[in-house]
N, C-alpha and C positions, 0 to 999 in steps of 0.2 A: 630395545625398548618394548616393554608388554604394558599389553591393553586393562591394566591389573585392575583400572578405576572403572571401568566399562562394565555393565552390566555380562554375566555370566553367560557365555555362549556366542555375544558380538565378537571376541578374536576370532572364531570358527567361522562367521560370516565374512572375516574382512581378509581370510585367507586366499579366497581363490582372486584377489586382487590381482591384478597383472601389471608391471613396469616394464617400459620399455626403458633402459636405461642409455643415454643419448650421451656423447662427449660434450664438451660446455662447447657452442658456440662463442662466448663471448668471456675475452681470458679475463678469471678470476685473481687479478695482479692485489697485491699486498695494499695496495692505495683504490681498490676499483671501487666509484661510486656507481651505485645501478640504477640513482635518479639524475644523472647526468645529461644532456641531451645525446642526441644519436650520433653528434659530431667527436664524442668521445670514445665511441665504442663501433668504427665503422666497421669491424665482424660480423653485426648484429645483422641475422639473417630478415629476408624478406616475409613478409605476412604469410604468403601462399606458399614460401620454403617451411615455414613454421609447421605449418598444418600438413602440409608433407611428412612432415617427422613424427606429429602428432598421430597420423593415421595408417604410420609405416607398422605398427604392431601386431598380432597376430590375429586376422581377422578384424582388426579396426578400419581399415579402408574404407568397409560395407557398410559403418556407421555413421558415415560423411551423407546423407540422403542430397543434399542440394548446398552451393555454394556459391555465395553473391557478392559480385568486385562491384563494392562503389569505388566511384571513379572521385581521384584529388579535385581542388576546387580550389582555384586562388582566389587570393582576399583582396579585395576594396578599399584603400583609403580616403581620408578627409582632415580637416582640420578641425580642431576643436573652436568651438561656440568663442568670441573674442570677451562674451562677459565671465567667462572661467577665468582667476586670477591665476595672473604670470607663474603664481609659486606653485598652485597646483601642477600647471604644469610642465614647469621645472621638476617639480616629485617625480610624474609620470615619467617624464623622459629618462629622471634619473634612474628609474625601476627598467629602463631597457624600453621603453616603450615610445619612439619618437613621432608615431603617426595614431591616431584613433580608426577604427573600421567603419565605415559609412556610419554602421547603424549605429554606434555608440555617438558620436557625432551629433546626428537627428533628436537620439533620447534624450541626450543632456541639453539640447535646444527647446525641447519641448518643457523639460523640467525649470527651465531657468523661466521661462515664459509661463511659468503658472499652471501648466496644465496636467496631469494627473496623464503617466503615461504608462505603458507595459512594451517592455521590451519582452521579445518573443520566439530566441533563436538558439542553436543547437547547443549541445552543452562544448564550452572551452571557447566559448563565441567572444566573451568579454563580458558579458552582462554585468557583471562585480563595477566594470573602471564605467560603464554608461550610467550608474547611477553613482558612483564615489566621485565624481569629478562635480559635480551640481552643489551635492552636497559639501565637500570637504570646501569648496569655493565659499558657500551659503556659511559655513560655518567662520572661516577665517573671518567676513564682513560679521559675524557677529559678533566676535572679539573681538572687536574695537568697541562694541558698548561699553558705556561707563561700569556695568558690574561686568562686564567680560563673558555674556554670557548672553548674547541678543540675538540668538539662533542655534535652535536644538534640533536632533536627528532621532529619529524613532526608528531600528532594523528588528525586523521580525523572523525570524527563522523555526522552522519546523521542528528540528532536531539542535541539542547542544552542541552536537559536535560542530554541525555546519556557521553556530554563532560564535563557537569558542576561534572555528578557521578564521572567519570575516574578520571577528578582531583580531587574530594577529597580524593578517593582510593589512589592516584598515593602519595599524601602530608601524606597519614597514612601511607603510606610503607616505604616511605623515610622520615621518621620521624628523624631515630639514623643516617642518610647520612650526615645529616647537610645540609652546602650550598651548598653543590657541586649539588642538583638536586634542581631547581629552575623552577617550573611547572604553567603554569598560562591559564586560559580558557581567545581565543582572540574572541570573536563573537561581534554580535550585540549591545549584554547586556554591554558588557565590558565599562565603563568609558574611556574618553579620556583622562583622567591625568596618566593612565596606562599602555596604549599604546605603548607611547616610552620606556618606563621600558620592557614593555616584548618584544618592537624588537633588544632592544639595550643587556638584560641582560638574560631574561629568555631560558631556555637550553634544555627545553620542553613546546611545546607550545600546547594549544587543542583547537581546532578549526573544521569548518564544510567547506562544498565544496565551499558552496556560498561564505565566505570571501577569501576565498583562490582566487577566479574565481573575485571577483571585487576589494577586497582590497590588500591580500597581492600580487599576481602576478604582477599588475598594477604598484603597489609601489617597486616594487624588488630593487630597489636602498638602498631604508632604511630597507631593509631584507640581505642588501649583506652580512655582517658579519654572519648572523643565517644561511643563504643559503648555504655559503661558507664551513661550519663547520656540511652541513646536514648528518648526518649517515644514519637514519633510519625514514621509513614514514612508518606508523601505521594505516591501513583502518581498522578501527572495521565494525563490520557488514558490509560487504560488499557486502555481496548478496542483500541488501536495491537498490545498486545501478544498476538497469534494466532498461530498455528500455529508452524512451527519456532522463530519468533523468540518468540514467547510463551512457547512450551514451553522455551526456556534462559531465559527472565528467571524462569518460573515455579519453577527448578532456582536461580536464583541468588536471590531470594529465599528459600528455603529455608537454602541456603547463610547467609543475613546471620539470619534466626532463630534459626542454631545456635549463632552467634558472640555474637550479645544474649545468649542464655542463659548461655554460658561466665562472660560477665563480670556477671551478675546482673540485666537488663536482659529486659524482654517486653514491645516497643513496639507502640502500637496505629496500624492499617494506616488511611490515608484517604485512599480513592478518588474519583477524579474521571475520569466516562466522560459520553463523548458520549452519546446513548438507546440503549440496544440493548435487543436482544430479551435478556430473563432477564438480567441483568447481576449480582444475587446471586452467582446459580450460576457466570460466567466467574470474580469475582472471588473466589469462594471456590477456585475451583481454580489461583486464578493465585497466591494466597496460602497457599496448603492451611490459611486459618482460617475460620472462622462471619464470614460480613458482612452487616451489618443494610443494608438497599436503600432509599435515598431517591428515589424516582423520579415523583413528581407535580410536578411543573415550575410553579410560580407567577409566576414572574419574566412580563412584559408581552412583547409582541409585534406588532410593527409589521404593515399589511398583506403580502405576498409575492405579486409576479406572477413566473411561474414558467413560461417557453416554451422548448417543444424547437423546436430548432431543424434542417433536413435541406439539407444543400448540394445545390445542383442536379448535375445528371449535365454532363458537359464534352462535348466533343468529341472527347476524345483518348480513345485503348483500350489497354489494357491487357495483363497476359498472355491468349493466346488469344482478342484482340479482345477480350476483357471493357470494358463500358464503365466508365469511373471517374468518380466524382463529383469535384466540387470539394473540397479538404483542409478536414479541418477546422480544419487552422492556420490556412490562408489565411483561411478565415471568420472564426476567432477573431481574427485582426490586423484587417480590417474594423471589427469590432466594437468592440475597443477602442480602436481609431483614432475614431470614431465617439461612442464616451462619453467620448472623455479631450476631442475638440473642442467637445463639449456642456456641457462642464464637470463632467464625473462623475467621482465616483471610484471607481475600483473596480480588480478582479482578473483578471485570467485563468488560470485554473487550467489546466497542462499536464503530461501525463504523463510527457512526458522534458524531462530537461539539452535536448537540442539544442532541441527544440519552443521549451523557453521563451525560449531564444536568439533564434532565429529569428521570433517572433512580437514580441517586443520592437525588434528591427530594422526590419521590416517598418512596424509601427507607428510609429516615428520616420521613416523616409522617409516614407510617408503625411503624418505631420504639419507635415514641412518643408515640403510642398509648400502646406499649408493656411495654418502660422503658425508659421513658426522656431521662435518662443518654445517653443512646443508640446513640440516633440522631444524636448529635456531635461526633460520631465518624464516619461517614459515610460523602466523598465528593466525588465533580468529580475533576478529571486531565484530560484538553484538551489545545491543543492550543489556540492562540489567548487572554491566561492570561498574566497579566505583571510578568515581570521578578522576583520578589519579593513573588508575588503570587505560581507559581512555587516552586520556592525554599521552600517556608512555606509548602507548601506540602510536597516534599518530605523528609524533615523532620521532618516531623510529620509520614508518615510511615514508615521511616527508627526507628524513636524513639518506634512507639507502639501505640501513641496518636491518629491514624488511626487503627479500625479494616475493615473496607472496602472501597473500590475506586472502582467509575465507572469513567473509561481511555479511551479514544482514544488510537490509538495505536502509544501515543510519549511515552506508557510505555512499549510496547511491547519488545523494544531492550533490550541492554544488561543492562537495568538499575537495578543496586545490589539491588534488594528485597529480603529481606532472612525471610523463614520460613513461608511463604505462605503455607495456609494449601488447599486451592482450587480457581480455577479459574473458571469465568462464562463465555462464549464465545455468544456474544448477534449477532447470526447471522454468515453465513462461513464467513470469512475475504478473501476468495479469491483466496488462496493458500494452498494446503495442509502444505506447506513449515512455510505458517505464521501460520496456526493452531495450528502445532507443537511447532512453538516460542510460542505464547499467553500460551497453555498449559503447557509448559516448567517452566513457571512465578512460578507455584507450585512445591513444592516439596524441594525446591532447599538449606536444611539441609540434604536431602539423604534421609528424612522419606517419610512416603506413604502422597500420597495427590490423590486430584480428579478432576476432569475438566469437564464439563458439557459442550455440543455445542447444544445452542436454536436452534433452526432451524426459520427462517425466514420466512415468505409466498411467497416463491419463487422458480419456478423451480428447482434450482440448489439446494438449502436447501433439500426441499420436495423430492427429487434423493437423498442426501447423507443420509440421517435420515432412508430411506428406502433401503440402498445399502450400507451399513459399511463396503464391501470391498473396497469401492473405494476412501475412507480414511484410512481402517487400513492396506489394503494389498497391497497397492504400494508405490512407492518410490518418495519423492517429486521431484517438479521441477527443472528443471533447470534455473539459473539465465542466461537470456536470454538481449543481448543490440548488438547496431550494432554502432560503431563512426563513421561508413562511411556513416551514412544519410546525405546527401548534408545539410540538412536544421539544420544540427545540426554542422557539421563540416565547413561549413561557417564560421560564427559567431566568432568560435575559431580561424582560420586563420587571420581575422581581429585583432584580441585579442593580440596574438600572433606576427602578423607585428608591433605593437604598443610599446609590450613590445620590441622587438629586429626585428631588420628587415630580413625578412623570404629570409633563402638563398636556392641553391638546394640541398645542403646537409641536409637540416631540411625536404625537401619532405616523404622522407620514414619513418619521426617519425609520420606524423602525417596521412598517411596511404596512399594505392594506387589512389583516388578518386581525393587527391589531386591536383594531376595536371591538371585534369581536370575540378578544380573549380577556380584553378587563375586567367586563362583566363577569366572567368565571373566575379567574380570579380574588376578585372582590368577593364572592359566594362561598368560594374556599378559608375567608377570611385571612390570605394574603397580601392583601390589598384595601387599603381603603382609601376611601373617596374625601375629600375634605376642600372645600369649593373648588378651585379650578385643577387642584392637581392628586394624583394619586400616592400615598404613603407606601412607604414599607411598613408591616407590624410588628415583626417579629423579633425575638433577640438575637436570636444565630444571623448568621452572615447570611444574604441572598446567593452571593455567590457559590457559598458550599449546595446547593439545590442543584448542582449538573457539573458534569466534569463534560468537557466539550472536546473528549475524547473518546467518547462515547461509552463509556467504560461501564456504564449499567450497575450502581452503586461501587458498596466501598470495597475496597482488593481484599482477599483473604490472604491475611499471613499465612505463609508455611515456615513451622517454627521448628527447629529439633527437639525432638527429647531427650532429655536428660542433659544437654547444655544450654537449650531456651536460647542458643541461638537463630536469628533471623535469618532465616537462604534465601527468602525475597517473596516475590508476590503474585497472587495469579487474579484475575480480574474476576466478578463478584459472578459473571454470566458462565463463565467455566468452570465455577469452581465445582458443577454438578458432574461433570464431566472429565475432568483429571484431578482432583484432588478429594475424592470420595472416597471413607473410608476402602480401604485394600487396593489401591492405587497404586503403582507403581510411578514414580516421582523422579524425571532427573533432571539435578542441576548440576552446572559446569563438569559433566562428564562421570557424578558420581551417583550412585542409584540408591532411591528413598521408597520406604512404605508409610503410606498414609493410613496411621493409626486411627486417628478420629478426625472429622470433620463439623466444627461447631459452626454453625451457618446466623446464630445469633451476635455471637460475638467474632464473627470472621475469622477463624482464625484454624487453621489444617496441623497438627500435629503428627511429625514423619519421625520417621527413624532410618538411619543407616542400614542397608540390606544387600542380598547381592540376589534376587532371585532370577532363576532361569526364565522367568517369564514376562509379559508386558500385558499390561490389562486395557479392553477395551469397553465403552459404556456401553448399556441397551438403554434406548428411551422409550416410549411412544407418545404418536402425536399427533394430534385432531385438531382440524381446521371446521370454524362456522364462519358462513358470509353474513358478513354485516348488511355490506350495502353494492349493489351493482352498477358502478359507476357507467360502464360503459361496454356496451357487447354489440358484436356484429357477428354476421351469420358466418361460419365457414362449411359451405356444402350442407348438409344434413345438422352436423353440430354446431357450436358458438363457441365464440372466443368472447374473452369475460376479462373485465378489469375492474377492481372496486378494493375496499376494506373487509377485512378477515381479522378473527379473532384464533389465535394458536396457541393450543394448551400443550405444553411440553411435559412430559415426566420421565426421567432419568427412574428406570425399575430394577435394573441390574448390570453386573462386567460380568465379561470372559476374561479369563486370563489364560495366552498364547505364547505358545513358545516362541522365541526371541527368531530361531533359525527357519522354522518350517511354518508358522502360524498354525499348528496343528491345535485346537482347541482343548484346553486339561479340563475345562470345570466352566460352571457359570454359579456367581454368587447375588442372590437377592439382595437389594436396596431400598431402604424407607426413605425417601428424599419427598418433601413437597412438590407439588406439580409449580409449574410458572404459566403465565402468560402472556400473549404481547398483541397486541393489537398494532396491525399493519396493513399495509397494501400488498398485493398479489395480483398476478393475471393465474387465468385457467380455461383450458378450451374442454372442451366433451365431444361425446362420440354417441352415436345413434345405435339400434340394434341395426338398423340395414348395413351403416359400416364398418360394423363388427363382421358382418357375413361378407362380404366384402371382402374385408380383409382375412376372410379365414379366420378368425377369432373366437374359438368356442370357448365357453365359462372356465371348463381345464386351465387355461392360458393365458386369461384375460389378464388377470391379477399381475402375471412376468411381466405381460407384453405393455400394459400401462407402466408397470416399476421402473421396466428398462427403460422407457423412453422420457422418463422424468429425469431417473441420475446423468442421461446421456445429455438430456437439454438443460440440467444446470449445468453441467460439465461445461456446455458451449456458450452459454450465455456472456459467460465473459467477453468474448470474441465481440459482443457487439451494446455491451453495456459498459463501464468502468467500475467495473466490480471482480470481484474472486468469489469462487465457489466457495467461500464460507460464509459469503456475505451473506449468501441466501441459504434458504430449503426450499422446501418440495415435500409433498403427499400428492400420492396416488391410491384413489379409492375406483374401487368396481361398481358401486352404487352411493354415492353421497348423495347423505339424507337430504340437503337444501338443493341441489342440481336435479335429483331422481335419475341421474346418468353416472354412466364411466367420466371422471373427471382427472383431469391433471394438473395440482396450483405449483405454481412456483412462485415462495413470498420474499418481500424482503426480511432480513433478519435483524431489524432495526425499529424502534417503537415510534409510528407515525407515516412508516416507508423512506427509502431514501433514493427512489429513482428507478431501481431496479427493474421491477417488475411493470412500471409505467414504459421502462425500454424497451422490454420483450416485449409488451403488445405492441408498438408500434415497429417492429422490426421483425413483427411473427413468420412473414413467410421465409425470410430469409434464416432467420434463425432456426425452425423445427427443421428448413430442408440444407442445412448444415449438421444440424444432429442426424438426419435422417444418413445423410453421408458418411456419416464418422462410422456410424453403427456398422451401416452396410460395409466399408473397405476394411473394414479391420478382419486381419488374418485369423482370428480364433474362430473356434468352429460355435461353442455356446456360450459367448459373454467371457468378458476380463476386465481389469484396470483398465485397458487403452480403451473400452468402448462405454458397458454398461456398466461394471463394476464401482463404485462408488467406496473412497476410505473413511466416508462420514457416515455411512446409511446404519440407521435406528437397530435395525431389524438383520444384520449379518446378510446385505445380500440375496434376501430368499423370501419370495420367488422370483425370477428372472428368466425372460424368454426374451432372447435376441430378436432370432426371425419373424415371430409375433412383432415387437415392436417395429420391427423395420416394416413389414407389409401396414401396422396399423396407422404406421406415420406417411405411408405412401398415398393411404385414401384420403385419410385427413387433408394432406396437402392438394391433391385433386380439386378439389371444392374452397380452394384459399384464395382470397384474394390479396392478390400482390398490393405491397405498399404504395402507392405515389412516394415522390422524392422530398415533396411539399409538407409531409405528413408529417406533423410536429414531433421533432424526438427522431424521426429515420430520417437520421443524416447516415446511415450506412444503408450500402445500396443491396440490394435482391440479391442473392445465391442464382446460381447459374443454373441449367438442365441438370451438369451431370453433378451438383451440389457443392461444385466448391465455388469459393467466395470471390467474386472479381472484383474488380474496383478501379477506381480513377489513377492517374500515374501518379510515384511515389509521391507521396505529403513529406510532410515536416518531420522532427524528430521527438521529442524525446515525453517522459510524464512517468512520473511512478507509480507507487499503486498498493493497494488494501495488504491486509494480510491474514494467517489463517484464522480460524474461527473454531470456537465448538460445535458438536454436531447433536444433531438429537435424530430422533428416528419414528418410526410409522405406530401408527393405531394398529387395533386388533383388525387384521383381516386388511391390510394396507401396505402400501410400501410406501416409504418416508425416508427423503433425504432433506435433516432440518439444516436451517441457518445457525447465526449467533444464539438463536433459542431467546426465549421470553426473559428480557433484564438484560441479556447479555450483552459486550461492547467489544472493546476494542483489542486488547495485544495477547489476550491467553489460544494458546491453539487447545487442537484436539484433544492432547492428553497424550502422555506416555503411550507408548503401542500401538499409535495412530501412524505414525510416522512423521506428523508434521506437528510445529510450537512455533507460534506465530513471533517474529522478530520485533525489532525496536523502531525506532524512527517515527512519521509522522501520523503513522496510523489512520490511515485517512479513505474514506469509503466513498462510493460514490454515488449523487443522486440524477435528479430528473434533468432534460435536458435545458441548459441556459437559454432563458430567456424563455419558457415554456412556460405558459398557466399552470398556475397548480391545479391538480385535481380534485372539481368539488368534490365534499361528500364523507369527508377525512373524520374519523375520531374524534373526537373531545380530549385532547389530552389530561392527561391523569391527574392528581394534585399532587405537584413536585415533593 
């Protein structure tokens, strides 16, 4: 099999790939199912024999840096609540299911009593049967009304796939119910001969935020009857919903409470979250109601061996001779090449569309070479497939007919995989929270499994691989959103006037900010006033005013030329960034050039290409303070949190050879500038701590650079974010400070938490970068420390040792967080800088994904965020290495139940 569809020069990099080729463990007989449980296949070796075989390769041993036995956990029973009708469960039982786990028990007790609850515990816990038993009950008593229809279900899901699982689960459960439970997924996919059948009849509907925010809300007239009769709303994973994209689902919920009320209806909310820290508190704000918290986990647990994994260092160098390690695609493809010839089954979890492509490719060459057969069992799941595509998939690993998949993480959620024997984690995903869930995917019969986490060439990687307390021995995040961001809570009030007209009594649903945005809205002439209540004026739809995906206008097509074919879509804030005229462009493994880019009518113009090379953006980008929220002294300098204004401009690519990154050329760019108005922290440096630290002007300029890409790099480690979420500028003299400065914003219009994190977790966080920088083996800067894959400006200037000594004096003069201090719920960095923490938390939470990058001013160093407009699902761009994947898309903001911070922007006029 050759790599014929691949960009020109990727076969020559996937060569020095290495297989260990292993006999099958587990015999491949003429009838073997490979989703069987473990009582089918008692060959199947143990977790810790796995990873022995795994690391038996040449020179792989050394890769294993640290490995963690959780220990099994038996589970808890209970009876279920005696007002659950007999038939429910009789269903349950007859699904193999004779006993409930405490916790499922409690929530359905809670549910049936009216109270709005969140279950809160590890993934394969049950959380599905603790809210389907309330409701499938709730439902049967409603078909006994005279129209057969006197109680409706509302489920919400992040991703199609996870709504398209729940109903087929929800149709096997109620299989022996008959008619009475009538379940239908309403999305995108859904046919419109359909449609009115499941708003006129179906009694459980599954659905995602988005339809809910533009179809059903908008349309509530032909929902009155299903609204009328609402019981119960079903947020699966919930924790998905953070920061900007939180804060619109938290706005569109609101929105669907007003509308229950109209029609006589006040349905009780039930939640289902991975573990997080304080999960009450996320959901009562993501709901604005009282939620009773089930969070003691009884459900059994199989053992977990649990290895990081660290690519060795190559031969080849990078920019500025930087050495580079081995990908951690390329490891991840090893690997599951590896467990699929063993007979295992399992996952490879990857950050971007193109990763999972590629690592599923790689993986079928490998196994051709071992066993034909092999190959076809091995694909990717990412977004951006059709509908039908999808589905074929997941029935095929539901069947067996898959023994591995490399996923984006639209499999990360609750999607039913059973009997996964181990999971590949291709890089942190960004959360401990979402670690947890990927991890989780295994095991999930109760028997042992294993989970491998690559480590990336990235700061933040290269710190956990070396630092396994600061995965195994704290407690994940918190799901973090604020609905009071003007620029997000606008939008919704529009939405909202449209569907009913906004009186003063609806003020306090949709929060205190409220009032304060009418008036600007009414000014904007979106709004008016007409005695007690506020109109919508316009003719378009309110709801088209925001996609609560954060997507920052509308997608640009990328079309082919010469067959005006559509290959699909990249979001409006990258498209300065990967799909700029001379671009290099790949979809589903085949390589495009970006003829023209019309940015009025959206829409990117590619052709068919095979070139040797990958193109990467140049931006630059200048940051003015608006306003300064809030500053305290650190020693000689200040640390600084408020509103910033970031003007991005995208002015040129490289274009780099595919094997070496060796630079051919740099091409100029006309693109308009953007900008975004956001929140940011920034601390400064004195000239005494320039001397200090040995800092002369020569060096100044590295020794800030370095220590910006190194602290967004780690940021995540203590925000619920990914480093795309943000950027960063570093200046030697900015104009509004008169000092050396270093901001790091959020990359989102309004802020979404980010940077309100880092100030309040500052000492901990700079003397964790200050760490990273220092243990890393390279002598001047690389990917694992200072190197940044998103920086403006190519990396240059950068001074390692400068930033290390300038972040030591810094630190000097810092004062340590209290534990009290709103938002540091993560606790202090240690002496010798790594991250300690309280005994293991909870488990699981998923997490952002990549982002476009922009880059520095003249005479700056600049590692940007999403960039001004920009939103949610497009990565970097061709040549970047990373294209950010599918699923919930979901970013994270300020900490639950945290004032917002005065002082915020005026948001824009939608």
């Amino acid at each position: 099999m050759a790599f014929d569809h691949l960009p020109a020069g990727v076969h020559d990099a996937l060569a020095p790939l290495s297989v260990t080729p292993v006999t099958h463990s587990v015999p491949m007989a003429k009838n073997h199912r490979p989703d069987r449980p473990p009582t089918d296949t008692p060959s199947r070796p143990l977790p810790g024999t796995v990873l022995d075989r795994l690391a038996s390769g040449p020179s792989r041993a050394s890769r294993v840096t640290h490995t963690e036995h959780l220990p099994p956990r038996a589970g808890r029973h209970a009876v279920w609540p005696d007002r659950i009708r007999a038939e429910v469960v009789a269903a349950v039982r007859a699904a193999g299911i004779e006993h409930p786990w405490a916790h499922q028990a409690r929530a359905a007790e809670h549910a049936l009593d009216g109270e709005s609850v969140v279950v809160a515990t590890g993934t394969a816990s049950g959380k599905s049967l603790a809210y389907l038993t309330p409701v499938l009950s709730t439902l049967l008593d409603g078909a006994e009304a005279p129209n057969g229809r006197g109680a409706t279900a509302l489920y919400l899901a992040p991703t199609k796939a996870l709504a398209a699982d729940q109903c087929r689960s929800v149709k096997e459960l109620s299989q022996t119910l008959g008619r009475s439970v009538r379940s239908a997924v309403y999305d995108g996919d859904t046919p419109f001969e359909e449609r009115e059948w499941i708003r006129q009849y179906a009694n459980y509907v599954l659905t995602n935020p988005d339809m809910l925010h533009r179809s059903i809300l908008p349309s509530h007239p032909r929902w009155s009857s299903f609204l009328k009769s609402l019981k119960y709303v079903v947020i699966d994973e919930c924790h998905t919903y953070r920061g900007v994209f939180g804060s619109h689902v938290a706005q569109v919920l609101r929105r669907l409470r007003r509308l229950c009320a109209r029609y006589g209806a006040s349905p009780v909310f039930l939640l289902a979250s991975a573990t997080a820290a304080e999960p009450a508190v996320a959901a009562r704000r993501l709901t604005g109601l009282p939620v009773v918290e089930v969070a003691d986990d009884a459900s059994p647990r199989g053992e977990l061996v649990f290895a990081l994994w660290e690519p060795p260092l190559t031969e080849l160098h990078g920019e500025k001779g930087a050495p580079v390690r081995r990908t951690a695609t390329a490891e991840a493809a090893d690997l599951l090449t590896d467990l699929t010839v063993q007979g295992m089954r399992s996952i490879t979890f990857v950050r971007s569309r193109r990763g999972a492509e590629l690592i599923s490719v790689i993986a079928q060459e490998r196994l051709a070479e071992v066993d034909r057969s092999l190959a076809g069992r091995v694909a990717a799941y990412r977004g951006g497939y059709l509908p039908e595509e999808r589905r074929a998939l997941e029935r095929a690993l539901h069947s067996g007919e898959l023994l591995g998949l490399a996923a984006t993480n639209a499999l990360e959620l609750g999607v039913d995989i059973s009997g996964l024997d181990a999971v590949v984690i291709a890089g942190y995903p960004g959360t401990r929270a979402s670690l947890w869930q990927q991890a989780g995917r295994a095991g999930r019969s109760g028997q042992g499994a294993l989970a491998v986490l690559v480590a990336r060439d990235d700061p933040l990687d290269t710190f956990l691989v070396h630092h396994p307390e600061a995965l195994f021995d704290r407690p994940v995040e918190s799901t973090v959103l604020d609905p009071d961001n003007p620029y997000v809570l606008a939008p919704h009030l529009c939405a909202a006037a449209e569907e009913l007209p906004l009186t003063e009594e609806d003020l306090a649903l949709f929060g205190p900010a409220t009032e304060e945005l009418l008036p600007q809205l009414e000014a904007a002439k979106l709004l008016r006033r007409r005695t007690r209540a506020w109109h919508w004026t316009r003719r378009e739809r309110a709801a088209d005013l925001t996609d609560i995906r954060g997507e920052g206008g509308r997608p640009v097509q990328v079309v082919e030329v010469g067959t005006g074919r559509l290959l699909g879509t990249v979001d409006a804030g990258a498209a300065h960034t990967s799909v700029h005229e001379g671009a290099v462009h790949l979809h589903q493994g085949l390589t495009y050039l970006v003829r023209s880019l019309d940015l009025e009518d959206s829409v990117a113009l590619v052709e068919r290409a095979n070139p040797t090379y990958t193109t990467v953006a140049r931006d630059t980008t200048s940051i003015t303070v608006l306003e300064t929220d809030t500053e305290i002294p650190w020693g000689d300098g200040r640390l600084c949190y408020g509103s910033v204004e970031v003007t991005n401009h995208v002015v040129s690519f490289l274009r780099r050879r595919v094997i070496t990154g060796e630079v051919l050329g740099e091409t100029k760019l006309d693109l308009p500038p953007r900008t975004l108005r956001t929140r940011a922290v920034w601390w400064t440096v004195t000239e005494d701590q320039l001397d200090r630290a040995r800092i002369n002007p020569e060096i100044l300029g590295g020794a800030l650079h370095a220590a910006e890409h190194a602290s967004i790099g780690m940021l995540p480690l203590f925000a619920t974010c990914d480093r795309w979420d943000i950027g960063g500028v570093s200046i030697p003299l900015h104009p509004d400070t008169l000092l050396p400065t270093v901001f790091v914003y959020d990359g989102h219009p309004g802020g979404a938490g980010f940077a309100e994190r880092a100030f309040h977790t500052a000492h901990a966080w700079l003397t964790a970068t200050r760490q990273a920088i220092a243990s890393c083996e390279c002598d001047a800067g690389c990917p694992s420390c200072i190197q940044s894959p998103k920086c403006g400006n190519g990396n240059d200037p950068l001074h390692k040792r400068g930033a290390v000594r300038l972040l030591t004096v810094l630190l000097e003069g810092a004062p340590v967080e209290k534990p009290d201090t709103p938002g540091a719920a993560q606790p202090s960095a240690g002496a010798d800088g790594a991250v300690p923490g309280p005994p293991r938390g909870p488990e699981p939470e998923p997490t952002p994904r990549p982002e476009p990058e922009a880059g520095p001013g003249p005479g700056s160093g600049a590692e940007a965020g999403p960039g001004p407009g920009s939103g949610a699902e497009a990565g970097p761009g061709p040549g970047s290495g990373a294209e950010a994947g599918p699923g919930p898309r979901a970013e994270a903001g300020p900490e639950p139940g945290a004032e917002v911070p005065p002082g915020r922007p005026a948001p824009p006029v939608p």
